[in-house]
Backbone atoms as SQL, in Angstrom:
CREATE TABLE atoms (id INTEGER PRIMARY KEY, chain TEXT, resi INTEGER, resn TEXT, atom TEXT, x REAL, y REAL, z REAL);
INSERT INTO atoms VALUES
  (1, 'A', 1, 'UNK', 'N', 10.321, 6.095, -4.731),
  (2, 'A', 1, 'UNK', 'CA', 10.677, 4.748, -4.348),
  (3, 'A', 1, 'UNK', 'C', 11.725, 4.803, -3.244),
  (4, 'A', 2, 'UNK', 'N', 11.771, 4.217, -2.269),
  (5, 'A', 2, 'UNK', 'CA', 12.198, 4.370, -1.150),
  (6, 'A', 2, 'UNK', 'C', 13.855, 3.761, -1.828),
  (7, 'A', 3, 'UNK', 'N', 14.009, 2.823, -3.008),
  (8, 'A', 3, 'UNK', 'CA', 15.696, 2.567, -3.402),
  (9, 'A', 3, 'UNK', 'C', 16.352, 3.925, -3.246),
  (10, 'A', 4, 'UNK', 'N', 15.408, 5.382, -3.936),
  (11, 'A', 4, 'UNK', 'CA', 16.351, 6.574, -4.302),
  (12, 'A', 4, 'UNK', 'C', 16.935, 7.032, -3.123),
  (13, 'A', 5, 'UNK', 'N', 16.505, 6.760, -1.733),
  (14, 'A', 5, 'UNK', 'CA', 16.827, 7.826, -1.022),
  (15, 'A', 5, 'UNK', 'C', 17.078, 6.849, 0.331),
  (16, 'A', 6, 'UNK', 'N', 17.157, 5.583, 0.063),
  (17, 'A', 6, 'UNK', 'CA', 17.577, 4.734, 1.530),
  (18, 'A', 6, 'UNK', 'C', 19.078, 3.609, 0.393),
  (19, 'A', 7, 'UNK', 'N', 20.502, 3.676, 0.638),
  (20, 'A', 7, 'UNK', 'CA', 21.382, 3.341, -0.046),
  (21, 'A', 7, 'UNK', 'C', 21.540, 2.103, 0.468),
  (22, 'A', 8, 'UNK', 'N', 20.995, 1.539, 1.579),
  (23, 'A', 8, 'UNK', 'CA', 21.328, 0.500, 2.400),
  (24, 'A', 8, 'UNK', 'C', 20.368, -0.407, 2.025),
  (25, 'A', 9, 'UNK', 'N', 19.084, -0.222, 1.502),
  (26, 'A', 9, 'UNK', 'CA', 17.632, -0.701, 1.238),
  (27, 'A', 9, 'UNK', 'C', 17.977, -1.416, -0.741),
  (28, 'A', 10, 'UNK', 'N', 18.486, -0.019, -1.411),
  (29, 'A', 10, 'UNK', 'CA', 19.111, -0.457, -2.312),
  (30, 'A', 10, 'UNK', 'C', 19.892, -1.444, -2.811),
  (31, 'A', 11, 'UNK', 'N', 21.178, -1.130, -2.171),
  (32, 'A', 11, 'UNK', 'CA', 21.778, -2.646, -2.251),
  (33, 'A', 11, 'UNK', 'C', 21.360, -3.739, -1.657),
  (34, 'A', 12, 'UNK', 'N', 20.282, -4.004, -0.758),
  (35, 'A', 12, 'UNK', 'CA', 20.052, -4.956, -0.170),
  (36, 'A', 12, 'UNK', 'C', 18.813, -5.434, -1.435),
  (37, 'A', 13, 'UNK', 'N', 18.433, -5.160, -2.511),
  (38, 'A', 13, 'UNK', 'CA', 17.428, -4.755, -3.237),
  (39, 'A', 13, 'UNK', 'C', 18.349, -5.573, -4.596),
  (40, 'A', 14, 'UNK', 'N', 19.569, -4.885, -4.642),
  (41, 'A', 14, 'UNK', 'CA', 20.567, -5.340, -5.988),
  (42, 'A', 14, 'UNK', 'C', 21.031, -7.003, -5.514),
  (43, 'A', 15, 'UNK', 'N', 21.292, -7.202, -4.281),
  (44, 'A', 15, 'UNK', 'CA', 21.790, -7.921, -3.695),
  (45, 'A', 15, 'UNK', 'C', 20.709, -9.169, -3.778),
  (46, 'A', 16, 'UNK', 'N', 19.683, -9.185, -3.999),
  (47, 'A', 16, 'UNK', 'CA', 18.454, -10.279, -4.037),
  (48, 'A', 16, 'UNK', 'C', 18.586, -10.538, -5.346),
  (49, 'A', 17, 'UNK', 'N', 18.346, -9.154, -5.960),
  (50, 'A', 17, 'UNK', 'CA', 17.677, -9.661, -7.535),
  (51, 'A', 17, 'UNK', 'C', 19.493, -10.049, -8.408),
  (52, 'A', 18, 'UNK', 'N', 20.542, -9.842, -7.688),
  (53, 'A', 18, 'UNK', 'CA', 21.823, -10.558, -8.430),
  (54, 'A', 18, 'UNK', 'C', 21.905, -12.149, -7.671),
  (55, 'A', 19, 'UNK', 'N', 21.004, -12.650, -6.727),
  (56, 'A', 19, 'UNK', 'CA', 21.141, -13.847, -6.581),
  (57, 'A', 19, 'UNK', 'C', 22.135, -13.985, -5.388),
  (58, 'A', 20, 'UNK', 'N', 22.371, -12.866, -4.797),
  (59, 'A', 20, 'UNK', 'CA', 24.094, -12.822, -3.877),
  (60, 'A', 20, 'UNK', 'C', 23.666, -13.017, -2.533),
  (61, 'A', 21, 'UNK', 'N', 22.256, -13.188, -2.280),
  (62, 'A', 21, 'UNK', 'CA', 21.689, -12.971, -0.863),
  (63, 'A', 21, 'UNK', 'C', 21.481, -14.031, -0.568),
  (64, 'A', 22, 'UNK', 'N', 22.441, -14.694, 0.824),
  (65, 'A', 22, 'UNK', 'CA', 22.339, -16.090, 1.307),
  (66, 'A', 22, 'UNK', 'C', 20.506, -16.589, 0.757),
  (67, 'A', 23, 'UNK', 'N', 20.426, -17.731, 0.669),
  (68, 'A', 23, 'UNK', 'CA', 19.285, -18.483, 0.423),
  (69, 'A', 23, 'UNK', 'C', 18.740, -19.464, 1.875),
  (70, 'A', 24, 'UNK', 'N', 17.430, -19.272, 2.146),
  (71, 'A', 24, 'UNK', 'CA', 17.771, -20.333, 2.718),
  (72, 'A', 24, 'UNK', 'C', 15.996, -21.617, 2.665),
  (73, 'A', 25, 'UNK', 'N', 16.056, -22.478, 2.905),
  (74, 'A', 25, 'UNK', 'CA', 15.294, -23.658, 2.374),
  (75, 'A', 25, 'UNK', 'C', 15.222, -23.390, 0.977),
  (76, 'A', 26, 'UNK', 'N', 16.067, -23.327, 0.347),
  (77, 'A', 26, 'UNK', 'CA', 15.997, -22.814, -1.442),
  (78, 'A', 26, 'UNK', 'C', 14.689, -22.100, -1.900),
  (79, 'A', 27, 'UNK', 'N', 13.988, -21.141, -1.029),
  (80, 'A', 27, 'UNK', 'CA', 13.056, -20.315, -1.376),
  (81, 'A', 27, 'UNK', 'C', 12.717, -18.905, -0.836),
  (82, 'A', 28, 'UNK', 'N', 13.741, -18.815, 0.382),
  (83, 'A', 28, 'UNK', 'CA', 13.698, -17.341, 1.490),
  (84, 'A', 28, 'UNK', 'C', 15.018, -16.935, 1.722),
  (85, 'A', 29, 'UNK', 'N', 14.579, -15.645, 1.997),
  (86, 'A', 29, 'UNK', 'CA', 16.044, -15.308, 2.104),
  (87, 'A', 29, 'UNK', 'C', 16.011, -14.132, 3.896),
  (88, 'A', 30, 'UNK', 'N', 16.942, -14.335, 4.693),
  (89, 'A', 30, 'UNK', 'CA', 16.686, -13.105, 5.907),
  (90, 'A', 30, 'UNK', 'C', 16.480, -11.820, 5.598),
  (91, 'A', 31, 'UNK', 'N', 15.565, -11.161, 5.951),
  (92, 'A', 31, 'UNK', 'CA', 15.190, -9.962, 5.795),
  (93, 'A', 31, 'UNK', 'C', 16.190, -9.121, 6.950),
  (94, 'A', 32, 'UNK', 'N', 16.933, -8.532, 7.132),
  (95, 'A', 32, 'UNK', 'CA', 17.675, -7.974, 7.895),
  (96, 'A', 32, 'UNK', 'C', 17.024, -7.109, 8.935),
  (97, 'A', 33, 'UNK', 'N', 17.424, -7.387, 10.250),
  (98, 'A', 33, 'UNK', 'CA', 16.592, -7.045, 11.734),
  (99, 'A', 33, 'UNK', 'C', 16.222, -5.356, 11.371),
  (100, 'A', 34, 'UNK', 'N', 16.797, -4.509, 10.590),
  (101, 'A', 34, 'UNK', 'CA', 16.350, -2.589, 10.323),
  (102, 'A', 34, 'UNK', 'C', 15.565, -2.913, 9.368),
  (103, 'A', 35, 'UNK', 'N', 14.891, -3.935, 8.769),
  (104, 'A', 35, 'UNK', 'CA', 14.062, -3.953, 7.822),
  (105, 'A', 35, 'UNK', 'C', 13.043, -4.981, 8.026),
  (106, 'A', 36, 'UNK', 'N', 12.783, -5.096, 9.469),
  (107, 'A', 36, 'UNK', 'CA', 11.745, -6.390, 9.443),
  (108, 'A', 36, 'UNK', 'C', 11.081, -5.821, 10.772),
  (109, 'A', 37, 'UNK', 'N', 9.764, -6.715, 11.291),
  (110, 'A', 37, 'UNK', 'CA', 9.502, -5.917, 12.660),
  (111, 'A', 37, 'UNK', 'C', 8.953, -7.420, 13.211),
  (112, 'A', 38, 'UNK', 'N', 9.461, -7.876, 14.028),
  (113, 'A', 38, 'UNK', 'CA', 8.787, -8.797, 14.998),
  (114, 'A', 38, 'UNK', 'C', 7.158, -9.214, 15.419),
  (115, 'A', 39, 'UNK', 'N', 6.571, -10.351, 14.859),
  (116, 'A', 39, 'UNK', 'CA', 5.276, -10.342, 14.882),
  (117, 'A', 39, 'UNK', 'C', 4.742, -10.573, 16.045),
  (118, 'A', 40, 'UNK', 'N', 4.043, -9.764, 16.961),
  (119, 'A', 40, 'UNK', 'CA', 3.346, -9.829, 18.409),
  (120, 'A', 40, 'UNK', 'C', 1.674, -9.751, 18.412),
  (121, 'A', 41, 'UNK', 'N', 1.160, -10.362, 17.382),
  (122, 'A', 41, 'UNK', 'CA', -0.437, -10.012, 17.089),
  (123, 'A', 41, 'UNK', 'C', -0.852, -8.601, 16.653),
  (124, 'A', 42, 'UNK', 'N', -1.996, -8.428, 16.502),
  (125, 'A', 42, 'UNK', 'CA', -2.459, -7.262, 15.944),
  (126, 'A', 42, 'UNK', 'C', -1.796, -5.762, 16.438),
  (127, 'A', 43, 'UNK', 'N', -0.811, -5.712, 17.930),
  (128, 'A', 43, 'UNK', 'CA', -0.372, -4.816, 17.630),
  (129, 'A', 43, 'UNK', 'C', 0.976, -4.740, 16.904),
  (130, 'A', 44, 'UNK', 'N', 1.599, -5.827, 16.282),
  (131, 'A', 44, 'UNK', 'CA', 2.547, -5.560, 14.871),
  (132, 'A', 44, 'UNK', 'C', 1.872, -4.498, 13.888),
  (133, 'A', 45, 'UNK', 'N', 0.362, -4.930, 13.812),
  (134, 'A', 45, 'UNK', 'CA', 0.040, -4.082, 12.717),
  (135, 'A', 45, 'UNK', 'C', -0.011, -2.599, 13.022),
  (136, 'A', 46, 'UNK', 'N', -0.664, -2.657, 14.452),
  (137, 'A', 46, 'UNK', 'CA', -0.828, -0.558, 14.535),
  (138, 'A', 46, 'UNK', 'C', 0.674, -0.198, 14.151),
  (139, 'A', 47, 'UNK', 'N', 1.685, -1.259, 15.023),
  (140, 'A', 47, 'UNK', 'CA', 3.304, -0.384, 15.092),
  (141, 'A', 47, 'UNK', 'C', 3.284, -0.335, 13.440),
  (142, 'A', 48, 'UNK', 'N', 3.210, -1.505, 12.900),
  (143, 'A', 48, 'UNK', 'CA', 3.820, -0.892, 11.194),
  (144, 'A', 48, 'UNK', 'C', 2.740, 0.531, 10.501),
  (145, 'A', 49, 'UNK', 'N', 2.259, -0.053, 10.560),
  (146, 'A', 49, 'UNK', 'CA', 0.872, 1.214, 10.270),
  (147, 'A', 49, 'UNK', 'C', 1.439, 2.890, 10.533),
  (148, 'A', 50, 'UNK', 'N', 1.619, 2.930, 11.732),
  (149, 'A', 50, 'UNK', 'CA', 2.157, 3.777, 12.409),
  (150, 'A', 50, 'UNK', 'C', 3.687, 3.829, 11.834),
  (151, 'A', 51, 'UNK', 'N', 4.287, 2.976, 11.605),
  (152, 'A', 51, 'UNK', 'CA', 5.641, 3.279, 11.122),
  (153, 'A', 51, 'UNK', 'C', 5.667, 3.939, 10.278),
  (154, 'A', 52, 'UNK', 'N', 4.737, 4.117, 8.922),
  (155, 'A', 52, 'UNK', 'CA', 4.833, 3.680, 7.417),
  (156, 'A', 52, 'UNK', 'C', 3.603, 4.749, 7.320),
  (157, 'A', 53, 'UNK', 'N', 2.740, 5.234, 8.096),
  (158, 'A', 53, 'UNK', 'CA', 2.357, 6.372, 8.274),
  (159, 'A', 53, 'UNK', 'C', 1.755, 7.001, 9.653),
  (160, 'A', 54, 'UNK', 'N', 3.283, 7.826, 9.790),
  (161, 'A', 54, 'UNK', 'CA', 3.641, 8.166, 11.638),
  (162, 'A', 54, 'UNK', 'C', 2.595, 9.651, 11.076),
  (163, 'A', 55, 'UNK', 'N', 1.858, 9.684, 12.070),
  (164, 'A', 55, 'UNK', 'CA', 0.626, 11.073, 12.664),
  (165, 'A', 55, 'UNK', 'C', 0.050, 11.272, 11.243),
  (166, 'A', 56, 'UNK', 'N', -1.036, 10.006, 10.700),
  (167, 'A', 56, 'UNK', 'CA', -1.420, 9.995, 9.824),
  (168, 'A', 56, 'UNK', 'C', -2.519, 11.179, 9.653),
  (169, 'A', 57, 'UNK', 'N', -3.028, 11.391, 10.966),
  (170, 'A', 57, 'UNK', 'CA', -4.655, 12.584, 11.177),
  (171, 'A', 57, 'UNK', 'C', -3.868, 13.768, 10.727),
  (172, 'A', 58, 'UNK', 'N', -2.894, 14.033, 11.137),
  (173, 'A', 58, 'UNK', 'CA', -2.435, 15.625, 10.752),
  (174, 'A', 58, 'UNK', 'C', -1.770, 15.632, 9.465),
  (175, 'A', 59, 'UNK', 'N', -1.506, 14.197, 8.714),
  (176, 'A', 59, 'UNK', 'CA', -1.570, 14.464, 6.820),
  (177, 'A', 59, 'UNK', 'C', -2.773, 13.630, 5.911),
  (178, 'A', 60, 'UNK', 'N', -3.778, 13.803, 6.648),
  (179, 'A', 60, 'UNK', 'CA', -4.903, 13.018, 6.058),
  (180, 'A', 60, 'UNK', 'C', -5.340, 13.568, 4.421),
  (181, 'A', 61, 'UNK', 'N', -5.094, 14.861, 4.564),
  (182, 'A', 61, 'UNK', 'CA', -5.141, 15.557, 3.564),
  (183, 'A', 61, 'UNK', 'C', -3.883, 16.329, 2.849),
  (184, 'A', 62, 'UNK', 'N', -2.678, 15.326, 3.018),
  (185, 'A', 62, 'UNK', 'CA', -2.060, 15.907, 2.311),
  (186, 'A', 62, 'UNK', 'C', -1.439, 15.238, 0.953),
  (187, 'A', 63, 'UNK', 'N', -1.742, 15.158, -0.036),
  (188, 'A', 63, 'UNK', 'CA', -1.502, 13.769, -0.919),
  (189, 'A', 63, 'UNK', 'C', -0.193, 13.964, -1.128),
  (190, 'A', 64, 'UNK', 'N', 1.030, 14.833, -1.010),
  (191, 'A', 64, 'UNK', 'CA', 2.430, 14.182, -1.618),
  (192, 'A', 64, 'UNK', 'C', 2.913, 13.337, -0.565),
  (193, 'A', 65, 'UNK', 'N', 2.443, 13.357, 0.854),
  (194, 'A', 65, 'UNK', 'CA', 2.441, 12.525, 2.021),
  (195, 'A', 65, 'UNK', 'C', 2.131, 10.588, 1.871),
  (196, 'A', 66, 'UNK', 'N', 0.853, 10.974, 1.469),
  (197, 'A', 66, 'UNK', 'CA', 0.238, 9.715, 1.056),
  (198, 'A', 66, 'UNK', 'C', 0.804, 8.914, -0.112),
  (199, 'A', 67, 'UNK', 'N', 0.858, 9.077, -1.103),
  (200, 'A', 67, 'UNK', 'CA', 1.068, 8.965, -2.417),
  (201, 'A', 67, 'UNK', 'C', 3.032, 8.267, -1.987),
  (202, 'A', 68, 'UNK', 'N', 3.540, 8.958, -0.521),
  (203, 'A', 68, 'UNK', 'CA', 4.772, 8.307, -1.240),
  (204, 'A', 68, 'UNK', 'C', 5.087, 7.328, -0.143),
  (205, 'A', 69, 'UNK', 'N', 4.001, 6.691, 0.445),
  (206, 'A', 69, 'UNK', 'CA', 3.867, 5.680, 1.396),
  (207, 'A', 69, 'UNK', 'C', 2.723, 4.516, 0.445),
  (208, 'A', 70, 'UNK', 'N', 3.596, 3.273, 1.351),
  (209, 'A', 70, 'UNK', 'CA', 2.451, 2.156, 0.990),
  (210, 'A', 70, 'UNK', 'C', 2.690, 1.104, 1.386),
  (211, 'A', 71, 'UNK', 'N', 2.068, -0.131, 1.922),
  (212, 'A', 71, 'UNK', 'CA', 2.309, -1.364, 2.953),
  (213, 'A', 71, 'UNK', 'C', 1.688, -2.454, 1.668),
  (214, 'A', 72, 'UNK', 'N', 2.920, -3.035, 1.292),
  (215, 'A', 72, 'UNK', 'CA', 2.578, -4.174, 0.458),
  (216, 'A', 72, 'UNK', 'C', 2.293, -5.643, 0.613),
  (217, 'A', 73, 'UNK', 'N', 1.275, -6.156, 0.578),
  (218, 'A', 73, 'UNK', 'CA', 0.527, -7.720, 1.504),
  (219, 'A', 73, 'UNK', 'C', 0.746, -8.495, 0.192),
  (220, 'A', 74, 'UNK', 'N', 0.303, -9.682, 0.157),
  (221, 'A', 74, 'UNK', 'CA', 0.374, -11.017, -0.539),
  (222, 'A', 74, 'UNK', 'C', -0.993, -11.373, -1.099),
  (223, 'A', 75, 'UNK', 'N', -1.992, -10.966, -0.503),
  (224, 'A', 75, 'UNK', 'CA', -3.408, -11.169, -0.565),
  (225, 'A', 75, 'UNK', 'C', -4.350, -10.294, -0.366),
  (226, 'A', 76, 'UNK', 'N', -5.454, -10.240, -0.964),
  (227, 'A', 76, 'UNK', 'CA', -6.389, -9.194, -0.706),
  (228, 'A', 76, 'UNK', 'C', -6.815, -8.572, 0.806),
  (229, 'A', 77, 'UNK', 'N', -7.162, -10.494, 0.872),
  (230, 'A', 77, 'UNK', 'CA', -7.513, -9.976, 2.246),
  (231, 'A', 77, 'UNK', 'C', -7.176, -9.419, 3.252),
  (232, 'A', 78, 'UNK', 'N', -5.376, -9.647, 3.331),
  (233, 'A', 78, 'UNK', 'CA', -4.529, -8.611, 3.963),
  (234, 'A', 78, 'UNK', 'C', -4.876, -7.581, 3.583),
  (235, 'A', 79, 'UNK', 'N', -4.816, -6.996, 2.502),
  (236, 'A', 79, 'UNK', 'CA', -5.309, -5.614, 2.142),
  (237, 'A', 79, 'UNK', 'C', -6.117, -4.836, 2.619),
  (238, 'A', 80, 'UNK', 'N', -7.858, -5.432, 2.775),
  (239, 'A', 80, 'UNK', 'CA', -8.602, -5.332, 3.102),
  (240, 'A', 80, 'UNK', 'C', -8.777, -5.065, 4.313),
  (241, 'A', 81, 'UNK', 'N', -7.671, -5.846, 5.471),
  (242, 'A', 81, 'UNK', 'CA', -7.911, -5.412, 6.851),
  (243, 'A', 81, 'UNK', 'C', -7.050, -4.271, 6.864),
  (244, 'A', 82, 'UNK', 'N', -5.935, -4.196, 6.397),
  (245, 'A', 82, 'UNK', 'CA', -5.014, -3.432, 6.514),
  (246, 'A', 82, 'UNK', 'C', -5.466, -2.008, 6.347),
  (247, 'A', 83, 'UNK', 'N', -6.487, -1.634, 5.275),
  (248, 'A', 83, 'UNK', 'CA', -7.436, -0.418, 4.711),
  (249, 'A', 83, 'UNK', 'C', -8.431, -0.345, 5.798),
  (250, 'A', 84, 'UNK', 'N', -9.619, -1.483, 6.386),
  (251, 'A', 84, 'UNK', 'CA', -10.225, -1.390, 7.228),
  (252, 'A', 84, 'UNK', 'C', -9.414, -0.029, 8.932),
  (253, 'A', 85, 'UNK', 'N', -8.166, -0.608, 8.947),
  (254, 'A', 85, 'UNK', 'CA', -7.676, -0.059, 10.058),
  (255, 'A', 85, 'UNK', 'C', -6.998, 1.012, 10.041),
  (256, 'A', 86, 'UNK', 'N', -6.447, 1.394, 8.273),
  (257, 'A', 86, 'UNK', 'CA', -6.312, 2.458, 8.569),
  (258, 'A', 86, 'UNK', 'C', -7.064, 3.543, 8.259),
  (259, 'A', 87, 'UNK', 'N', -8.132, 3.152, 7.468),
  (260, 'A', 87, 'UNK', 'CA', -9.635, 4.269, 7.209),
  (261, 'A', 87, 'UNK', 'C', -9.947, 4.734, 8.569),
  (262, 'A', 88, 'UNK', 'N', -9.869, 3.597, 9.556),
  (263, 'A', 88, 'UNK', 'CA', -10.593, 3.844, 11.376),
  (264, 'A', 88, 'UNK', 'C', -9.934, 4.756, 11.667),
  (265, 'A', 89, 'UNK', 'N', -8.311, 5.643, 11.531),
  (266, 'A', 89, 'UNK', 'CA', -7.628, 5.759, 11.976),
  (267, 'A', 89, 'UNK', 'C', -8.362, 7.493, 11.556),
  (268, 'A', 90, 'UNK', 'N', -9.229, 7.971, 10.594),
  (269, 'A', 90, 'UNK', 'CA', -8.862, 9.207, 9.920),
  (270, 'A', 90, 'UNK', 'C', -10.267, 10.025, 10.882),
  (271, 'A', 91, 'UNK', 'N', -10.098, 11.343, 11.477),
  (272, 'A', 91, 'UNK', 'CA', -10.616, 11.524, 12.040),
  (273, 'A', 91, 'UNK', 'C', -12.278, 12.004, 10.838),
  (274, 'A', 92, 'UNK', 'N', -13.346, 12.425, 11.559),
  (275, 'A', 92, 'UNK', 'CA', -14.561, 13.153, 10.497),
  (276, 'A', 92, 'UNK', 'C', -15.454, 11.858, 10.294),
  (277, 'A', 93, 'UNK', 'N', -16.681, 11.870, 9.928),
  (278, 'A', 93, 'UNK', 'CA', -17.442, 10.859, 9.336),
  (279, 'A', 93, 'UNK', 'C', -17.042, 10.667, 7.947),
  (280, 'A', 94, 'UNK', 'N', -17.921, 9.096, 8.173),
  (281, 'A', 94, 'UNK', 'CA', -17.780, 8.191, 6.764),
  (282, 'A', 94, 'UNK', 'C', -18.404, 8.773, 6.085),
  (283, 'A', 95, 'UNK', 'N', -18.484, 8.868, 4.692),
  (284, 'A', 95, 'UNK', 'CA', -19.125, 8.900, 3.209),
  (285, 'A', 95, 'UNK', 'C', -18.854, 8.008, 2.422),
  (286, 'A', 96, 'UNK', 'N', -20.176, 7.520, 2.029),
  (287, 'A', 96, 'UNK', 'CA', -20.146, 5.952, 0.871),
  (288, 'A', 96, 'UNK', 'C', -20.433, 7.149, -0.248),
  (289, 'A', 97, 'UNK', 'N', -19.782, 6.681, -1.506),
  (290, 'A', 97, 'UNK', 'CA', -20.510, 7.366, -2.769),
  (291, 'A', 97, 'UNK', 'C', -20.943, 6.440, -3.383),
  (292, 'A', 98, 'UNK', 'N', -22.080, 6.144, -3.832),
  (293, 'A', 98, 'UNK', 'CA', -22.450, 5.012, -4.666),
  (294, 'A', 98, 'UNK', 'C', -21.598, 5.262, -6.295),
  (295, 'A', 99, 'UNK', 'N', -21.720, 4.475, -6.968),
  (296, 'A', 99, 'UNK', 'CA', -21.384, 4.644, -8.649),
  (297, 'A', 99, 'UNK', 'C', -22.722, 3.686, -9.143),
  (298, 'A', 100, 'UNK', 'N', -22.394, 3.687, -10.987),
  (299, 'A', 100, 'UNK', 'CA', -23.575, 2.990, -11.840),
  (300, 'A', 100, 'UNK', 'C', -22.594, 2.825, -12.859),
  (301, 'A', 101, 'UNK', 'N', -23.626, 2.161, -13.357),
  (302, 'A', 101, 'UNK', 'CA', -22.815, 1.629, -15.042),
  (303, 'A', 101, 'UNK', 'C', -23.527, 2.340, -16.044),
  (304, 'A', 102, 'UNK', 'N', -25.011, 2.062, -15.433),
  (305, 'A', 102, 'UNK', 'CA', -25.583, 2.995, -16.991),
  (306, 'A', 102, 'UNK', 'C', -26.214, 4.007, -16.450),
  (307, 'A', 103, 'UNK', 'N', -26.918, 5.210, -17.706),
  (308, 'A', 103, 'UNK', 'CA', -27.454, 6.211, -16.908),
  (309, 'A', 103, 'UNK', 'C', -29.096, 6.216, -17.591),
  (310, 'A', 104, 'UNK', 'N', -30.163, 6.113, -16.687),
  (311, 'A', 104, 'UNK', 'CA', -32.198, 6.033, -16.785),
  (312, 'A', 104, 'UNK', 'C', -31.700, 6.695, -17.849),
  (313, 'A', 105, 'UNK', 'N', -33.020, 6.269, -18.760),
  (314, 'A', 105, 'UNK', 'CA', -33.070, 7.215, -19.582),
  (315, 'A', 105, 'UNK', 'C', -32.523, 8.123, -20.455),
  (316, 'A', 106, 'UNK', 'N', -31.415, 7.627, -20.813),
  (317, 'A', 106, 'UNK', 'CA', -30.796, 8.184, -21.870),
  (318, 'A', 106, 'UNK', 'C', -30.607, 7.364, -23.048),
  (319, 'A', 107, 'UNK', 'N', -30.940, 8.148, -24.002),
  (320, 'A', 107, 'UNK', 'CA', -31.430, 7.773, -25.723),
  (321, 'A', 107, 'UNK', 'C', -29.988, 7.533, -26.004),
  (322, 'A', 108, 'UNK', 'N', -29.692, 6.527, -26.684),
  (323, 'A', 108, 'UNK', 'CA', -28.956, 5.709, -27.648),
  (324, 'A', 108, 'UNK', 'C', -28.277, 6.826, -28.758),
  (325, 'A', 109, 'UNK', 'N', -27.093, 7.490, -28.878),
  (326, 'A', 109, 'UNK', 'CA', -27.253, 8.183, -30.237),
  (327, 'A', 109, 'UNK', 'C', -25.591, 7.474, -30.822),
  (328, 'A', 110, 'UNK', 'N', -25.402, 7.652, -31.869),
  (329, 'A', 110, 'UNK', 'CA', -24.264, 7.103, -32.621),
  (330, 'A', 110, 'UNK', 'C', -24.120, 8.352, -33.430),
  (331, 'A', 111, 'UNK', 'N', -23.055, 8.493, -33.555),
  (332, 'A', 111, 'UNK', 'CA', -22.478, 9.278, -34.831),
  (333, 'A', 111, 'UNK', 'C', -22.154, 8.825, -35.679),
  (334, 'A', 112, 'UNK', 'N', -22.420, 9.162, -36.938),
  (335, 'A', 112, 'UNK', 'CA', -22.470, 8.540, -38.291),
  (336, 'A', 112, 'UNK', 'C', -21.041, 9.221, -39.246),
  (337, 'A', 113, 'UNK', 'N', -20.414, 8.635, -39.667),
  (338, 'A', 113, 'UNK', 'CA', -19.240, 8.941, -39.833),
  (339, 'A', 113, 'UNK', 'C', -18.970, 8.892, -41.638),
  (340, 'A', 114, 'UNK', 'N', -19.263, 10.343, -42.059),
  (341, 'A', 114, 'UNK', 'CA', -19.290, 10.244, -43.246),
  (342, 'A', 114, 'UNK', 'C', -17.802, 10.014, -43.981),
  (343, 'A', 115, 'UNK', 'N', -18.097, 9.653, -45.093),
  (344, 'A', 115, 'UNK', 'CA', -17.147, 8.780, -46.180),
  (345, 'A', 115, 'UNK', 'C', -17.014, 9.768, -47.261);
């Protein structure tokens, strides 16, 4: 979690959830200019993308890399583009794997559970 190891992110973190962080229209509060990024259209998104995972091709495969990054949206559909652009980003071809629920042809068995 980025609290353990950014002290400034932390208290700004204690500082919300104790209620101490100016308010403002009684529902927002300023996100402080080292913790926010200026919205300029779709390239806000490469820069955060890129922020939040800088030379993603050369740790595509590295999961303690991945695993300790993540861009949190409000809605799916943010999500959805947000994954769209950065899947584009990974070098190699696509692979779909399909899944199923059930499997042809396979017999019904129960175990009988003696008493």
């Amino acid at each position: 979690m980025r609290s353990l190891h950014d002290q400034c992110f932390a208290y700004f973190l204690l500082q919300v959830g104790d209620g101490k962080e100016p308010v403002i229209n009684n529902d927002m509060i300023q996100v402080p200019p080292l913790m926010s990024m200026p919205w300029e259209g779709d390239q806000s998104v490469d820069r955060l993308i890129e922020s939040v995972f800088p030379n993603l091709n050369s740790h595509s495969h590295d999961r303690d890399y991945m695993v300790q990054r993540a861009i949190l949206t409000l809605r799916n559909d943010e999500v959805d583009r947000l994954n769209e652009k950065i899947i584009k980003k990974f070098d190699g071809m696509e692979q779909i794997y399909y899944s199923i629920d059930s499997v042809e042809d396979d017999p019904t068995t129960y175990i009988s559970k003696s008493s």
